[in-house]
VONULUM-196777 format. One record per residue: x, y, z of N, C-alpha, C, O in turn. Coordinates in steps of 0.05 Angstrom, whole numbers, padded with zeros to 5 digits, always signed. Example, Ala and Ser with C-alpha at 12.3 -4.5 7.8 and 13.67 -1.06 7.14 Angstrom:
BEGIN
+00264-00114+00156+00246-00090+00156+00264-00066+00156+00285-00066+00169
+00257-00045+00142+00273-00021+00143+00258+00001+00157+00268+00023+00161
// end
This chain:
BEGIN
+00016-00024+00000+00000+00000+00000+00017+00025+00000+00010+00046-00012
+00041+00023+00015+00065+00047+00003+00062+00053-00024+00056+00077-00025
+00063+00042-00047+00063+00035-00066+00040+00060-00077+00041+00081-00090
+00019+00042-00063-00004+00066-00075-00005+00094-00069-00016+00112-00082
+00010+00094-00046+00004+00121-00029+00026+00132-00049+00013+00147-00064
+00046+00132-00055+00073+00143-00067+00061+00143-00097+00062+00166-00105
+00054+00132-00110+00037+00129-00137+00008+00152-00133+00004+00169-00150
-00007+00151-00111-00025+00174-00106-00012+00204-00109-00021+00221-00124
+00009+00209-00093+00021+00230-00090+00033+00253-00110+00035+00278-00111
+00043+00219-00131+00062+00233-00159+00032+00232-00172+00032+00252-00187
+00007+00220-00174-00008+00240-00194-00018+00262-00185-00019+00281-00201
-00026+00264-00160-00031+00294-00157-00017+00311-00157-00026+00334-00161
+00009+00308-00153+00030+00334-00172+00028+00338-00199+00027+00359-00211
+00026+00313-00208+00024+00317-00243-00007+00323-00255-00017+00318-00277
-00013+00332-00239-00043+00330-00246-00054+00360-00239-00078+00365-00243
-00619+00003-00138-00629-00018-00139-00639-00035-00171-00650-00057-00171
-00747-00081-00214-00723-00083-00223-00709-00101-00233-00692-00096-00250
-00711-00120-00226-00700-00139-00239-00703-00140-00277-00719-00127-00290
-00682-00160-00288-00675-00162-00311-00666-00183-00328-00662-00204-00315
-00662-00185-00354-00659-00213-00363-00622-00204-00370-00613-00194-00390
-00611-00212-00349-00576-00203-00362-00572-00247-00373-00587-00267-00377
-00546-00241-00372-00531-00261-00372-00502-00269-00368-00484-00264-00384
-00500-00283-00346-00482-00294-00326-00464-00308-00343-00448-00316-00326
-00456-00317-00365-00441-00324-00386-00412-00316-00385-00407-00292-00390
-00393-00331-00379-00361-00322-00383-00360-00313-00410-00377-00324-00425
-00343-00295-00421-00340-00282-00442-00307-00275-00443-00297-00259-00427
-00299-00282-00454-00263-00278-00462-00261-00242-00463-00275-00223-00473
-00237-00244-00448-00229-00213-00444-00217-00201-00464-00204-00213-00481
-00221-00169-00464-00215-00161-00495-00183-00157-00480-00176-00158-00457
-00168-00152-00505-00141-00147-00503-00137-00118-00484-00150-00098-00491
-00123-00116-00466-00112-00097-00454-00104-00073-00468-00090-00076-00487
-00111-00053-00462-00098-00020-00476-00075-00016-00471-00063-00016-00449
-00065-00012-00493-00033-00017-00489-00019+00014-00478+00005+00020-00479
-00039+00026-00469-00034+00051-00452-00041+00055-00427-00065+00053-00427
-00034+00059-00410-00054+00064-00385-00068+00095-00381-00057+00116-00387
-00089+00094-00370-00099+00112-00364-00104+00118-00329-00122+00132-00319
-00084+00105-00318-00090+00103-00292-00093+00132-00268-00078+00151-00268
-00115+00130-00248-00118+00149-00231-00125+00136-00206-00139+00116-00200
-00111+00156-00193-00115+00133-00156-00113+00166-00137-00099+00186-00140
-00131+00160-00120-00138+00185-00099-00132+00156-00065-00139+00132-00062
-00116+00173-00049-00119+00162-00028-00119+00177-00006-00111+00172+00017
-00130+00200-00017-00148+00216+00009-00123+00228+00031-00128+00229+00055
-00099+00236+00023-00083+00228+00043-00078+00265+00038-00072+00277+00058
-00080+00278+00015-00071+00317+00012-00094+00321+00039-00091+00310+00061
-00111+00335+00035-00130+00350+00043-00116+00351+00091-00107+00338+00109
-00122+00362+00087-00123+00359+00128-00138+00349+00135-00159+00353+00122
-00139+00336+00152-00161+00319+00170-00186+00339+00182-00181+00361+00191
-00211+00326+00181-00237+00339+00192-00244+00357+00166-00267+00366+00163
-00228+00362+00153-00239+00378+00119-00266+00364+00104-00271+00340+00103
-00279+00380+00095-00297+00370+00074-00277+00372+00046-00262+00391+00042
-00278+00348+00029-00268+00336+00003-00285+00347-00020-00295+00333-00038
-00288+00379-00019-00299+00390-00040-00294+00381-00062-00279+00362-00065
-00308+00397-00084-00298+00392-00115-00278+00409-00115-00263+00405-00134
-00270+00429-00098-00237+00446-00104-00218+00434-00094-00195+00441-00095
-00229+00405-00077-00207+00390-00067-00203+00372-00077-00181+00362-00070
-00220+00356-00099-00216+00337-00123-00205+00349-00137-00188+00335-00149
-00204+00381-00145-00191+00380-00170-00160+00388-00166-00144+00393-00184
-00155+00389-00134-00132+00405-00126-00116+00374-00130-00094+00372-00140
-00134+00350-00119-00122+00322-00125-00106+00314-00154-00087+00297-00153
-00113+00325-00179-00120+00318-00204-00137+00318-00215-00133+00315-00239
-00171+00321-00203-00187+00307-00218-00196+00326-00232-00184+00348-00229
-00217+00325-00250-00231+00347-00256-00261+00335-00263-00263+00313-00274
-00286+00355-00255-00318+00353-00255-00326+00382-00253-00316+00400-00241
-00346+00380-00267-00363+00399-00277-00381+00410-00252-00388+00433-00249
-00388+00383-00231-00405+00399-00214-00402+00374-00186-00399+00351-00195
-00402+00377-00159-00414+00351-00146-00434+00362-00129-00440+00386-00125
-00443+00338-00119-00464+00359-00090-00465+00337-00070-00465+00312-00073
-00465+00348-00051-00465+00332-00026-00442+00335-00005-00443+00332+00020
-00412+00342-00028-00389+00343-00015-00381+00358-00002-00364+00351+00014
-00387+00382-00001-00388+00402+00013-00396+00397+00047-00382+00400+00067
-00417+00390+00044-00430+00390+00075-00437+00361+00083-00448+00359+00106
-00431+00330+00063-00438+00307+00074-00407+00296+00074-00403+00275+00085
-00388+00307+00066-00363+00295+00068-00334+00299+00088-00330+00316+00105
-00322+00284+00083-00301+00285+00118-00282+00280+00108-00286+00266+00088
-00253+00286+00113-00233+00272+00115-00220+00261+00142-00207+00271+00160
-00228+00240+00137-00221+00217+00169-00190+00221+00168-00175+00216+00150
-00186+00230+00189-00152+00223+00197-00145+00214+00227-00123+00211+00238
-00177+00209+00235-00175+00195+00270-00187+00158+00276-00182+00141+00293
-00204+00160+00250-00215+00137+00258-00210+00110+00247-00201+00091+00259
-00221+00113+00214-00215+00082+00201-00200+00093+00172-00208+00111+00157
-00184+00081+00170-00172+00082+00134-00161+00050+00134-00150+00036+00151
-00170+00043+00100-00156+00022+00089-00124+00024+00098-00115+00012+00117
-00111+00042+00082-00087+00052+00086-00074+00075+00089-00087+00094+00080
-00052+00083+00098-00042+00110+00101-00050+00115+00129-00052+00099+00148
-00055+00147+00127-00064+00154+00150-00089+00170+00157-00096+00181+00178
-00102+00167+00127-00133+00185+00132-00147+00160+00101-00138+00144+00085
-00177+00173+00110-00195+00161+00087-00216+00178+00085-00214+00197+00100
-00240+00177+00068-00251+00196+00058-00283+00179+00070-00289+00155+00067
-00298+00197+00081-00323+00188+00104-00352+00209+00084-00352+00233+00077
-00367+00196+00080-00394+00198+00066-00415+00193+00083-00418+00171+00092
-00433+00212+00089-00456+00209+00108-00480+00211+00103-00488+00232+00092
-00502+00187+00111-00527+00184+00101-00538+00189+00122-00538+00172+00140
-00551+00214+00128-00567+00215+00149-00592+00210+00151-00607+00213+00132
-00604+00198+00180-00625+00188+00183-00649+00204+00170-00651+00229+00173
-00671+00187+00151-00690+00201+00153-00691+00213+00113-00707+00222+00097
-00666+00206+00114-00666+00228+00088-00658+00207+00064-00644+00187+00069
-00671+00214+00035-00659+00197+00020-00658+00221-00004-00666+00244-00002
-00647+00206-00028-00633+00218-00047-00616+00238-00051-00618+00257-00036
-00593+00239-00076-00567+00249-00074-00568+00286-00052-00549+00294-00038
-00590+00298-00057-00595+00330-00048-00586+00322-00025-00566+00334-00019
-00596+00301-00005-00612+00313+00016-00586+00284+00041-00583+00284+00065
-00573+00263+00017-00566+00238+00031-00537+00225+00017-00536+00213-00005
-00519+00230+00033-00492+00215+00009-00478+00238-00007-00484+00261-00001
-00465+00233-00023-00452+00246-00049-00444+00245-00077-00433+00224-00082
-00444+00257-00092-00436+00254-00119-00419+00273-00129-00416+00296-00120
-00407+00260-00151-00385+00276-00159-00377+00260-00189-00368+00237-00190
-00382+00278-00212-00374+00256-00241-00346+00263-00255-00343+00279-00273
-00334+00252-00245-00305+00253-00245-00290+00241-00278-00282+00219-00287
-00293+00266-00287-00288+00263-00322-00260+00245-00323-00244+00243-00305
-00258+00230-00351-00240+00207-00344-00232+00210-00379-00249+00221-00392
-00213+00202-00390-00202+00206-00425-00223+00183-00436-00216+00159-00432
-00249+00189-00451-00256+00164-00472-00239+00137-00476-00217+00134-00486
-00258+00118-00465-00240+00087-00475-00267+00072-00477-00288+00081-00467
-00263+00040-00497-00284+00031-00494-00284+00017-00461-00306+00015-00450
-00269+00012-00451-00267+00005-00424-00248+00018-00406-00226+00029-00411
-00263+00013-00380-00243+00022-00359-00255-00001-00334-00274-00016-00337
-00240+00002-00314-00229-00009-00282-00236+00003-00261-00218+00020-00257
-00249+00004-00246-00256+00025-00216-00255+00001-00199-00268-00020-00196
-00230+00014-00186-00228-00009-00154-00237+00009-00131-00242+00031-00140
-00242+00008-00109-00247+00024-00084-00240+00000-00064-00240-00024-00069
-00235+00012-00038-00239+00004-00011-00263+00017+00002-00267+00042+00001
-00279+00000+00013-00309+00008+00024-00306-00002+00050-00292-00021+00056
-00320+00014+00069-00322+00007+00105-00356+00014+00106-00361+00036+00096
-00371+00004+00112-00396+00009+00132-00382+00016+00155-00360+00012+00165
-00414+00036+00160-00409+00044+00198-00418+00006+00203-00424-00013+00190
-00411+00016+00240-00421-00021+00247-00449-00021+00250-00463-00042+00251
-00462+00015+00254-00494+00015+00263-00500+00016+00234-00523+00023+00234
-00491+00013+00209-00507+00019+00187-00532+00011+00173-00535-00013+00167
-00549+00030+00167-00582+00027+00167-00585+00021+00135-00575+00035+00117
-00600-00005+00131-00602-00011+00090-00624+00011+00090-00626+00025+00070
-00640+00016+00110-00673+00030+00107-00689+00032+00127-00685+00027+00151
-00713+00041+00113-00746+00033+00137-00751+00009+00132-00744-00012+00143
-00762+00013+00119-00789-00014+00112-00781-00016+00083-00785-00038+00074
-00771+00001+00066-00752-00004+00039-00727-00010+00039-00722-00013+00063
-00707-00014+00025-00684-00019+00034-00667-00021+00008-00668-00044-00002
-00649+00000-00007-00631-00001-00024-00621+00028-00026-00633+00045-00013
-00596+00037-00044-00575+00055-00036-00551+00050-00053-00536+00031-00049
-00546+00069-00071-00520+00066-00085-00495+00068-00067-00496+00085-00049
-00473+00052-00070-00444+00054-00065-00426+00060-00080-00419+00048-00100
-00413+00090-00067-00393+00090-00084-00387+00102-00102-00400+00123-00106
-00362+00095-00126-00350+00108-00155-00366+00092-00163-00375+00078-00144
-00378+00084-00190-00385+00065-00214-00374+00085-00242-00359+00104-00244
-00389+00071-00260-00375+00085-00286-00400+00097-00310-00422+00086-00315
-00391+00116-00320-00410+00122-00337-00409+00133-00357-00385+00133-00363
-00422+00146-00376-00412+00154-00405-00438+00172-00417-00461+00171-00410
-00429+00185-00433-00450+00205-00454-00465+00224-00424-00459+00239-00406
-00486+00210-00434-00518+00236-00418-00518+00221-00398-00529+00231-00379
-00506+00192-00394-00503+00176-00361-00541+00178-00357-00550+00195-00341
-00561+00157-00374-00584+00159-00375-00591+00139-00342-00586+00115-00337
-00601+00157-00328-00608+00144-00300-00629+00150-00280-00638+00170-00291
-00640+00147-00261-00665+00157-00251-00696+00147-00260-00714+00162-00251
-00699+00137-00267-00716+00134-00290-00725+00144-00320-00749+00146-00327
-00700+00150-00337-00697+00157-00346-00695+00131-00370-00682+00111-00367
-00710+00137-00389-00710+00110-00409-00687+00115-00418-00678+00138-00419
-00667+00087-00430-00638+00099-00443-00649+00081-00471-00659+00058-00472
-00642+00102-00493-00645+00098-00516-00626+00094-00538-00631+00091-00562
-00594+00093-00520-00575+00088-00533-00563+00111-00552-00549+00108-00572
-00575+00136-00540-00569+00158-00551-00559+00181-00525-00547+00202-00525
-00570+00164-00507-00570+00194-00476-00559+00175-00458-00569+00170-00436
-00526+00159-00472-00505+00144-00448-00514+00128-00436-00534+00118-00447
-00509+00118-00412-00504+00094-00392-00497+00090-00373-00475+00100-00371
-00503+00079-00352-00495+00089-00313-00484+00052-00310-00496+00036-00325
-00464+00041-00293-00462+00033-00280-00459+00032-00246-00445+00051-00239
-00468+00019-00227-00463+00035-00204-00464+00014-00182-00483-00002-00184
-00445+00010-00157-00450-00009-00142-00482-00002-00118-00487+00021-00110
-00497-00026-00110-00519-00013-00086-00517-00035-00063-00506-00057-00059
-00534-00018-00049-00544-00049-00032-00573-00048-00032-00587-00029-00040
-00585-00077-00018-00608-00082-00025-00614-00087+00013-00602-00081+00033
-00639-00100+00007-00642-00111+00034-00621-00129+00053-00603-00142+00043
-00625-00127+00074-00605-00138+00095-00570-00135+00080-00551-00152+00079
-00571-00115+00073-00542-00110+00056-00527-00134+00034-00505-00144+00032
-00549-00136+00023-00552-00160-00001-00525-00136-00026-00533-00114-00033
-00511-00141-00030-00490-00130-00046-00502-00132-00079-00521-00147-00084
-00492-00117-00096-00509-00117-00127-00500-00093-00148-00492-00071-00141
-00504-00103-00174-00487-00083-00197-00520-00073-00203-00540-00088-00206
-00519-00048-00205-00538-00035-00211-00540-00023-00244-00527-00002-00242
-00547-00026-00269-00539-00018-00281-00564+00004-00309-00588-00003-00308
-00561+00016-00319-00579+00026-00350-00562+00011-00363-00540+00001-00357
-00580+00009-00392-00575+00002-00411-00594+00005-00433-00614+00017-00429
-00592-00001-00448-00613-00001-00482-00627-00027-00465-00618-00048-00456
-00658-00013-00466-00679-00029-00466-00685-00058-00441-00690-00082-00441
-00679-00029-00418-00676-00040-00389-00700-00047-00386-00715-00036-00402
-00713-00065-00369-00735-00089-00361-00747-00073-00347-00769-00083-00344
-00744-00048-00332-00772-00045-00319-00772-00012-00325-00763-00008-00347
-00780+00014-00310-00780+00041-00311-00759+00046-00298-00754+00070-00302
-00735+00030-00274-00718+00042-00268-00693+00019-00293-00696+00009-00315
-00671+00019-00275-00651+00004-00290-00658-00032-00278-00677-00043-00267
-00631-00039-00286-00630-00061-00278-00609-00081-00258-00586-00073-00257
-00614-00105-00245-00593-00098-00233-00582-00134-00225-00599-00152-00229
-00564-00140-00218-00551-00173-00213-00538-00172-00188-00518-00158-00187
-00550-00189-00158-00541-00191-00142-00512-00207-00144-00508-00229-00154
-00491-00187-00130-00466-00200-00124-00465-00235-00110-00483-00248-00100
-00448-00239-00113-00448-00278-00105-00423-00288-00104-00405-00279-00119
-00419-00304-00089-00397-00309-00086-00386-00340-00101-00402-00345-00119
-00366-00359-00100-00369-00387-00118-00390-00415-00112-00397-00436-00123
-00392-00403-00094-00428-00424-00086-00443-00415-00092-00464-00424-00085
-00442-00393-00108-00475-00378-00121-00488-00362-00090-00506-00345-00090
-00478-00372-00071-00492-00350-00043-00485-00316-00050-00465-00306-00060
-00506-00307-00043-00508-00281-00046-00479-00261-00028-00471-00268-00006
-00470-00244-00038-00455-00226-00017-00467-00208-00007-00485-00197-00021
-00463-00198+00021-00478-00180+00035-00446-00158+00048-00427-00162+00062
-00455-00135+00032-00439-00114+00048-00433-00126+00079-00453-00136+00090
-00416-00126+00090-00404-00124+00124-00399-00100+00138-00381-00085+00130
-00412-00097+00156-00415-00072+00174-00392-00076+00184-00384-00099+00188
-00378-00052+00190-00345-00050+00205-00327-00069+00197-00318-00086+00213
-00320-00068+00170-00294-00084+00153-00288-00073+00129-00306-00077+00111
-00275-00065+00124-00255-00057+00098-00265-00081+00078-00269-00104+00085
-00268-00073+00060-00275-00097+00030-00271-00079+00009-00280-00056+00009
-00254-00092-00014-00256-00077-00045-00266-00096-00056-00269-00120-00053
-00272-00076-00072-00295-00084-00098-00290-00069-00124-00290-00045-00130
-00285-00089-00138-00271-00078-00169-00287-00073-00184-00306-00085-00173
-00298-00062-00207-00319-00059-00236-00305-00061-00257-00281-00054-00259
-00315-00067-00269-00303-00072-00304-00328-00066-00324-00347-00081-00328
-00322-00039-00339-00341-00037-00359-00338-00039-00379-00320-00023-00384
-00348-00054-00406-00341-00043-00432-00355-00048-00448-00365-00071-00453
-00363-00011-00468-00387-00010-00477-00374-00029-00508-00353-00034-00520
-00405-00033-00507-00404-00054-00533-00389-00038-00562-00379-00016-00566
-00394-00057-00576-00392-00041-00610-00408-00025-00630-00428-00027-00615
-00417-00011-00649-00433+00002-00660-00430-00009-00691-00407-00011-00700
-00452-00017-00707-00441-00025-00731-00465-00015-00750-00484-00030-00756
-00464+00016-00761-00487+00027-00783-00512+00035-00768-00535+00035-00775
-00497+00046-00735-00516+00045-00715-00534+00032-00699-00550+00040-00683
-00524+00004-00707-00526-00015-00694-00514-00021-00672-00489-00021-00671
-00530-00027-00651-00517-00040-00630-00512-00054-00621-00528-00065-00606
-00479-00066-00625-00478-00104-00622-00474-00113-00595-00458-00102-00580
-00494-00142-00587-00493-00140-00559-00460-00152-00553-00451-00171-00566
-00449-00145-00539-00418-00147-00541-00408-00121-00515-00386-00110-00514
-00426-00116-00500-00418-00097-00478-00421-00120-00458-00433-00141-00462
-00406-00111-00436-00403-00128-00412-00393-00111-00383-00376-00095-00375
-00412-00125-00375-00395-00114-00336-00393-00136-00320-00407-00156-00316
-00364-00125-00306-00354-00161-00282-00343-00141-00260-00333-00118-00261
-00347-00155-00243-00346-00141-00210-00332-00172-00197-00342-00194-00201
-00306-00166-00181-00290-00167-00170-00296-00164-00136-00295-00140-00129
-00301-00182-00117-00301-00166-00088-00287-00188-00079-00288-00212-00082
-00271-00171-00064-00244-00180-00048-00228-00194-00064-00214-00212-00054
-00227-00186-00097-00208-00201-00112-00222-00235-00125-00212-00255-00136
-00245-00229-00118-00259-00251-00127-00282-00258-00143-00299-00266-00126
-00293-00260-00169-00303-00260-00193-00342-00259-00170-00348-00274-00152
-00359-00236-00183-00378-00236-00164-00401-00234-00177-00423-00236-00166
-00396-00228-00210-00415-00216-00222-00396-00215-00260-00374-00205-00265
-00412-00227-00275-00408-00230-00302-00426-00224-00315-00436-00246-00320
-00444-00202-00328-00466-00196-00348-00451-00194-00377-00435-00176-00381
-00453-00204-00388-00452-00201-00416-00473-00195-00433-00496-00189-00426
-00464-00197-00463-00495-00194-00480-00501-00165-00481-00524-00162-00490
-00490-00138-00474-00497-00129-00461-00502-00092-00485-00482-00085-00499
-00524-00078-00486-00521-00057-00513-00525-00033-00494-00544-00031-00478
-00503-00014-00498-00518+00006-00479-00512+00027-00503-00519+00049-00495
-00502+00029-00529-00505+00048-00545-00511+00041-00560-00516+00017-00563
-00513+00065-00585-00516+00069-00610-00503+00089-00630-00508+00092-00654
-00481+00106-00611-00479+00129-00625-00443+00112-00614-00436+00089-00611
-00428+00138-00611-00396+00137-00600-00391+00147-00570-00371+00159-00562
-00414+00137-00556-00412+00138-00528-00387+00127-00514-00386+00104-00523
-00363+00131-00494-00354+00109-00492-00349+00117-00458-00349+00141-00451
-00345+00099-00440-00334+00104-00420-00318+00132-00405-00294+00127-00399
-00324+00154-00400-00314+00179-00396-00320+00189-00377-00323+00213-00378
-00327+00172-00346-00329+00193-00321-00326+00167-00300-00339+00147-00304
-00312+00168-00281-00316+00160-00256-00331+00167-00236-00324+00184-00218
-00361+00150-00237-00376+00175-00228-00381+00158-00198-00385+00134-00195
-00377+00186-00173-00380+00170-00148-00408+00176-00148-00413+00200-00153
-00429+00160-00143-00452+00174-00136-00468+00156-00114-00476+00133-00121
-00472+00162-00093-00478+00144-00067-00497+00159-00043-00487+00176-00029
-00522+00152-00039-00536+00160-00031-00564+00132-00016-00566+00108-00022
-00577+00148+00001-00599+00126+00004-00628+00135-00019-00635+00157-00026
-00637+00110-00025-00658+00108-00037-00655+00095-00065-00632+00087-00072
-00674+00093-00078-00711+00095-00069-00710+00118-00074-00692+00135-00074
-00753+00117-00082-00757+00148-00090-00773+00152-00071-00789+00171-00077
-00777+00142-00046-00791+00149-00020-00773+00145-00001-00751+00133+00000
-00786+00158+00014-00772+00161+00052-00777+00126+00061-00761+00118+00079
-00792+00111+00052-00782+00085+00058-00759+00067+00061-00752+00048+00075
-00748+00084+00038-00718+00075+00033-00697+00089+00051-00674+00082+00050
-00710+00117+00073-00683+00126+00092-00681+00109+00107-00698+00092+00111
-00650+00112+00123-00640+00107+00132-00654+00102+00162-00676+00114+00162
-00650+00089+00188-00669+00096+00207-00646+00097+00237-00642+00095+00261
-00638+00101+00217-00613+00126+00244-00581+00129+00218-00573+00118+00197
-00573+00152+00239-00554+00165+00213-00525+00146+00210-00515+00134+00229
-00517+00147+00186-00502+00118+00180-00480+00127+00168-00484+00151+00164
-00451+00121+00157-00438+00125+00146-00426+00105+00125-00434+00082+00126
-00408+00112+00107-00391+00097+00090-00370+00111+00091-00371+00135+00091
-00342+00094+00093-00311+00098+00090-00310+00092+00055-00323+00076+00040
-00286+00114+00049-00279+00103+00019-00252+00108+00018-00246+00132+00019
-00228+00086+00015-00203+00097+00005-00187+00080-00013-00193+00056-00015
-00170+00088-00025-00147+00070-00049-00170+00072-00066-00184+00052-00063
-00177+00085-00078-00185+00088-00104-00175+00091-00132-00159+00109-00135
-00181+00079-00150-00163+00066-00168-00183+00065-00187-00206+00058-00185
-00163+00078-00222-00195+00079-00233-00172+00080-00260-00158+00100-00263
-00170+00060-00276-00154+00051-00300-00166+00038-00322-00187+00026-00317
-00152+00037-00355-00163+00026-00374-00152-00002-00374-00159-00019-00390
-00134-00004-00354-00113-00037-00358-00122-00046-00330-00126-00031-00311
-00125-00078-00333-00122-00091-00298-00096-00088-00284-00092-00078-00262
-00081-00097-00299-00053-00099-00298-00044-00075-00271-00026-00079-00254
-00059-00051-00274-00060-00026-00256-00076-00031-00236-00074-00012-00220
-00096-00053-00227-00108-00051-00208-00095-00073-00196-00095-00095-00205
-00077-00063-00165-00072-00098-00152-00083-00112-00138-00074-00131-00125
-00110-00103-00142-00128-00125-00117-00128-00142-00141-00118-00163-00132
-00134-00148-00169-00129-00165-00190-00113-00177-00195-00115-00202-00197
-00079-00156-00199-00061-00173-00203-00037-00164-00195-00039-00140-00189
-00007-00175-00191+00011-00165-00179+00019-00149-00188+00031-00156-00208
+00017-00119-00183+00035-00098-00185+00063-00099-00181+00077-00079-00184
// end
């Protein structure tokens, strides 16, 4: 984790429905013989700071807008970090759901590729609330592209594509995703699992990464060939394979690391029922695996 922290450092100087997917292994495309790699480990900013957007972009990053960070975000330098000596703290308070009002977002512009990599380290508080009487909640960076069609927003393969990690009931773990000609009025989505097919459930008070892998399919005379795919990685271990998969039609391609993490649901069913947190650090967001080492040896 030296490694990362010293690799963090030198870039910032230089710088929930259901759906019919398919669980199908699919041969990996060849590696980009460039990297595009970016890693934040929370470690510039002073401790007890809010991780504005002037403090993302003081990191390297650059976004057009976030909200939440201002007044829902922390930099931990007393309590829990993966590594180093601080981590970055996200707060869902009781009572409240969606991005305004619960969590944070931030779309963290990234160079066009048909694919990219988003690793994170994730902590639950140990009191953490899935809900009321509803129960789901995005986690996290995921990945996204074009108009990033989400909310209930029909995607027509003209207005982009959201990937995004959530949880479900009893912290049932799950890839949340849009795409061309999603199964219900919201998106769609494939509970995480582990090699017995048992479900994964987020863990309250433990460090866990969780990797994504997106890549938008092909276009052929505007056609959209199904040939897009997403695979999720937790704790370095295969959790989730959709293939088959069309989320365009035009020259959309992978271009934002978008964190967007909040409770809900489009009702107060879905708050929280006492106020809850998420840890996030070693963030890692590349066009090659080869760059992510919870995958492979750096």
């Amino acid at each position: 984790m030296r490694r990362i922290k010293a690799l963090a450092l030198l870039t910032a100087l230089t710088a929930v429905i259901a759906g019919t997917t398919t669980q199908a292994s699919a041969a990996p495309a060849p590696e980009p013989k460039l990297s595009t790699l970016r890693v934040n480990t929370f470690e510039r900013p002073a401790k007890g700071t809010a991780y504005t957007l002037a403090q993302w972009r003081a990191d390297g990053w650059t976004a057009g807008w976030a909200e939440g960070m201002d007044t829902r975000s922390w930099i931990d330098g007393d309590n829990f970090r993966h590594s180093g000596t601080k981590s970055l703290r996200i707060f869902y308070p009781k009572g409240k759901i969606g991005p305004a009002d619960s969590g944070a977002q931030i779309p963290l512009d990234l160079n066009p590729s048909r694919e990219y990599y988003v690793s994170q380290w994730v902590r639950f508080s140990s009191g953490f609330s899935w809900g009321t009487t509803q129960f789901a909640g995005k986690v996290g960076v995921g990945l996204a592209g074009g108009k990033a069609c989400s909310g209930g927003v029909p995607c027509d393969g003209y207005n982009g594509f959201t990937s995004r990690l959530i949880w479900r009931s009893s912290g049932q773990a799950a890839i949340y995703y849009y795409s061309l000609n999603h199964a219900g009025e919201y998106g769609d989505y494939v509970n995480l699992t582990d090699a017995s097919g048992s479900g994964i459930k987020w863990p309250r008070g433990k460090w866990v990464n969780v990797v994504q892998r997106v890549r938008v399919n092909t276009v052929t005379n505007g056609t959209a060939n199904p040939d897009g795919q997403i695979q999720v990685w937790f704790n370095g271990v295969s959790a989730a394979n959709i293939s088959g998969l069309r989320f365009v039609r035009n020259g959309d391609l992978v271009d934002r690391a978008y964190f967007s993490s909040f409770a809900g649901g489009a009702t107060t069913d879905f708050a929280p029922a006492n106020d809850s947190w998420i840890w996030y650090d070693d963030l890692k967001v590349s066009t090659r695996r080869s760059d992510i080492c919870e995958l492979s040896s750096c």
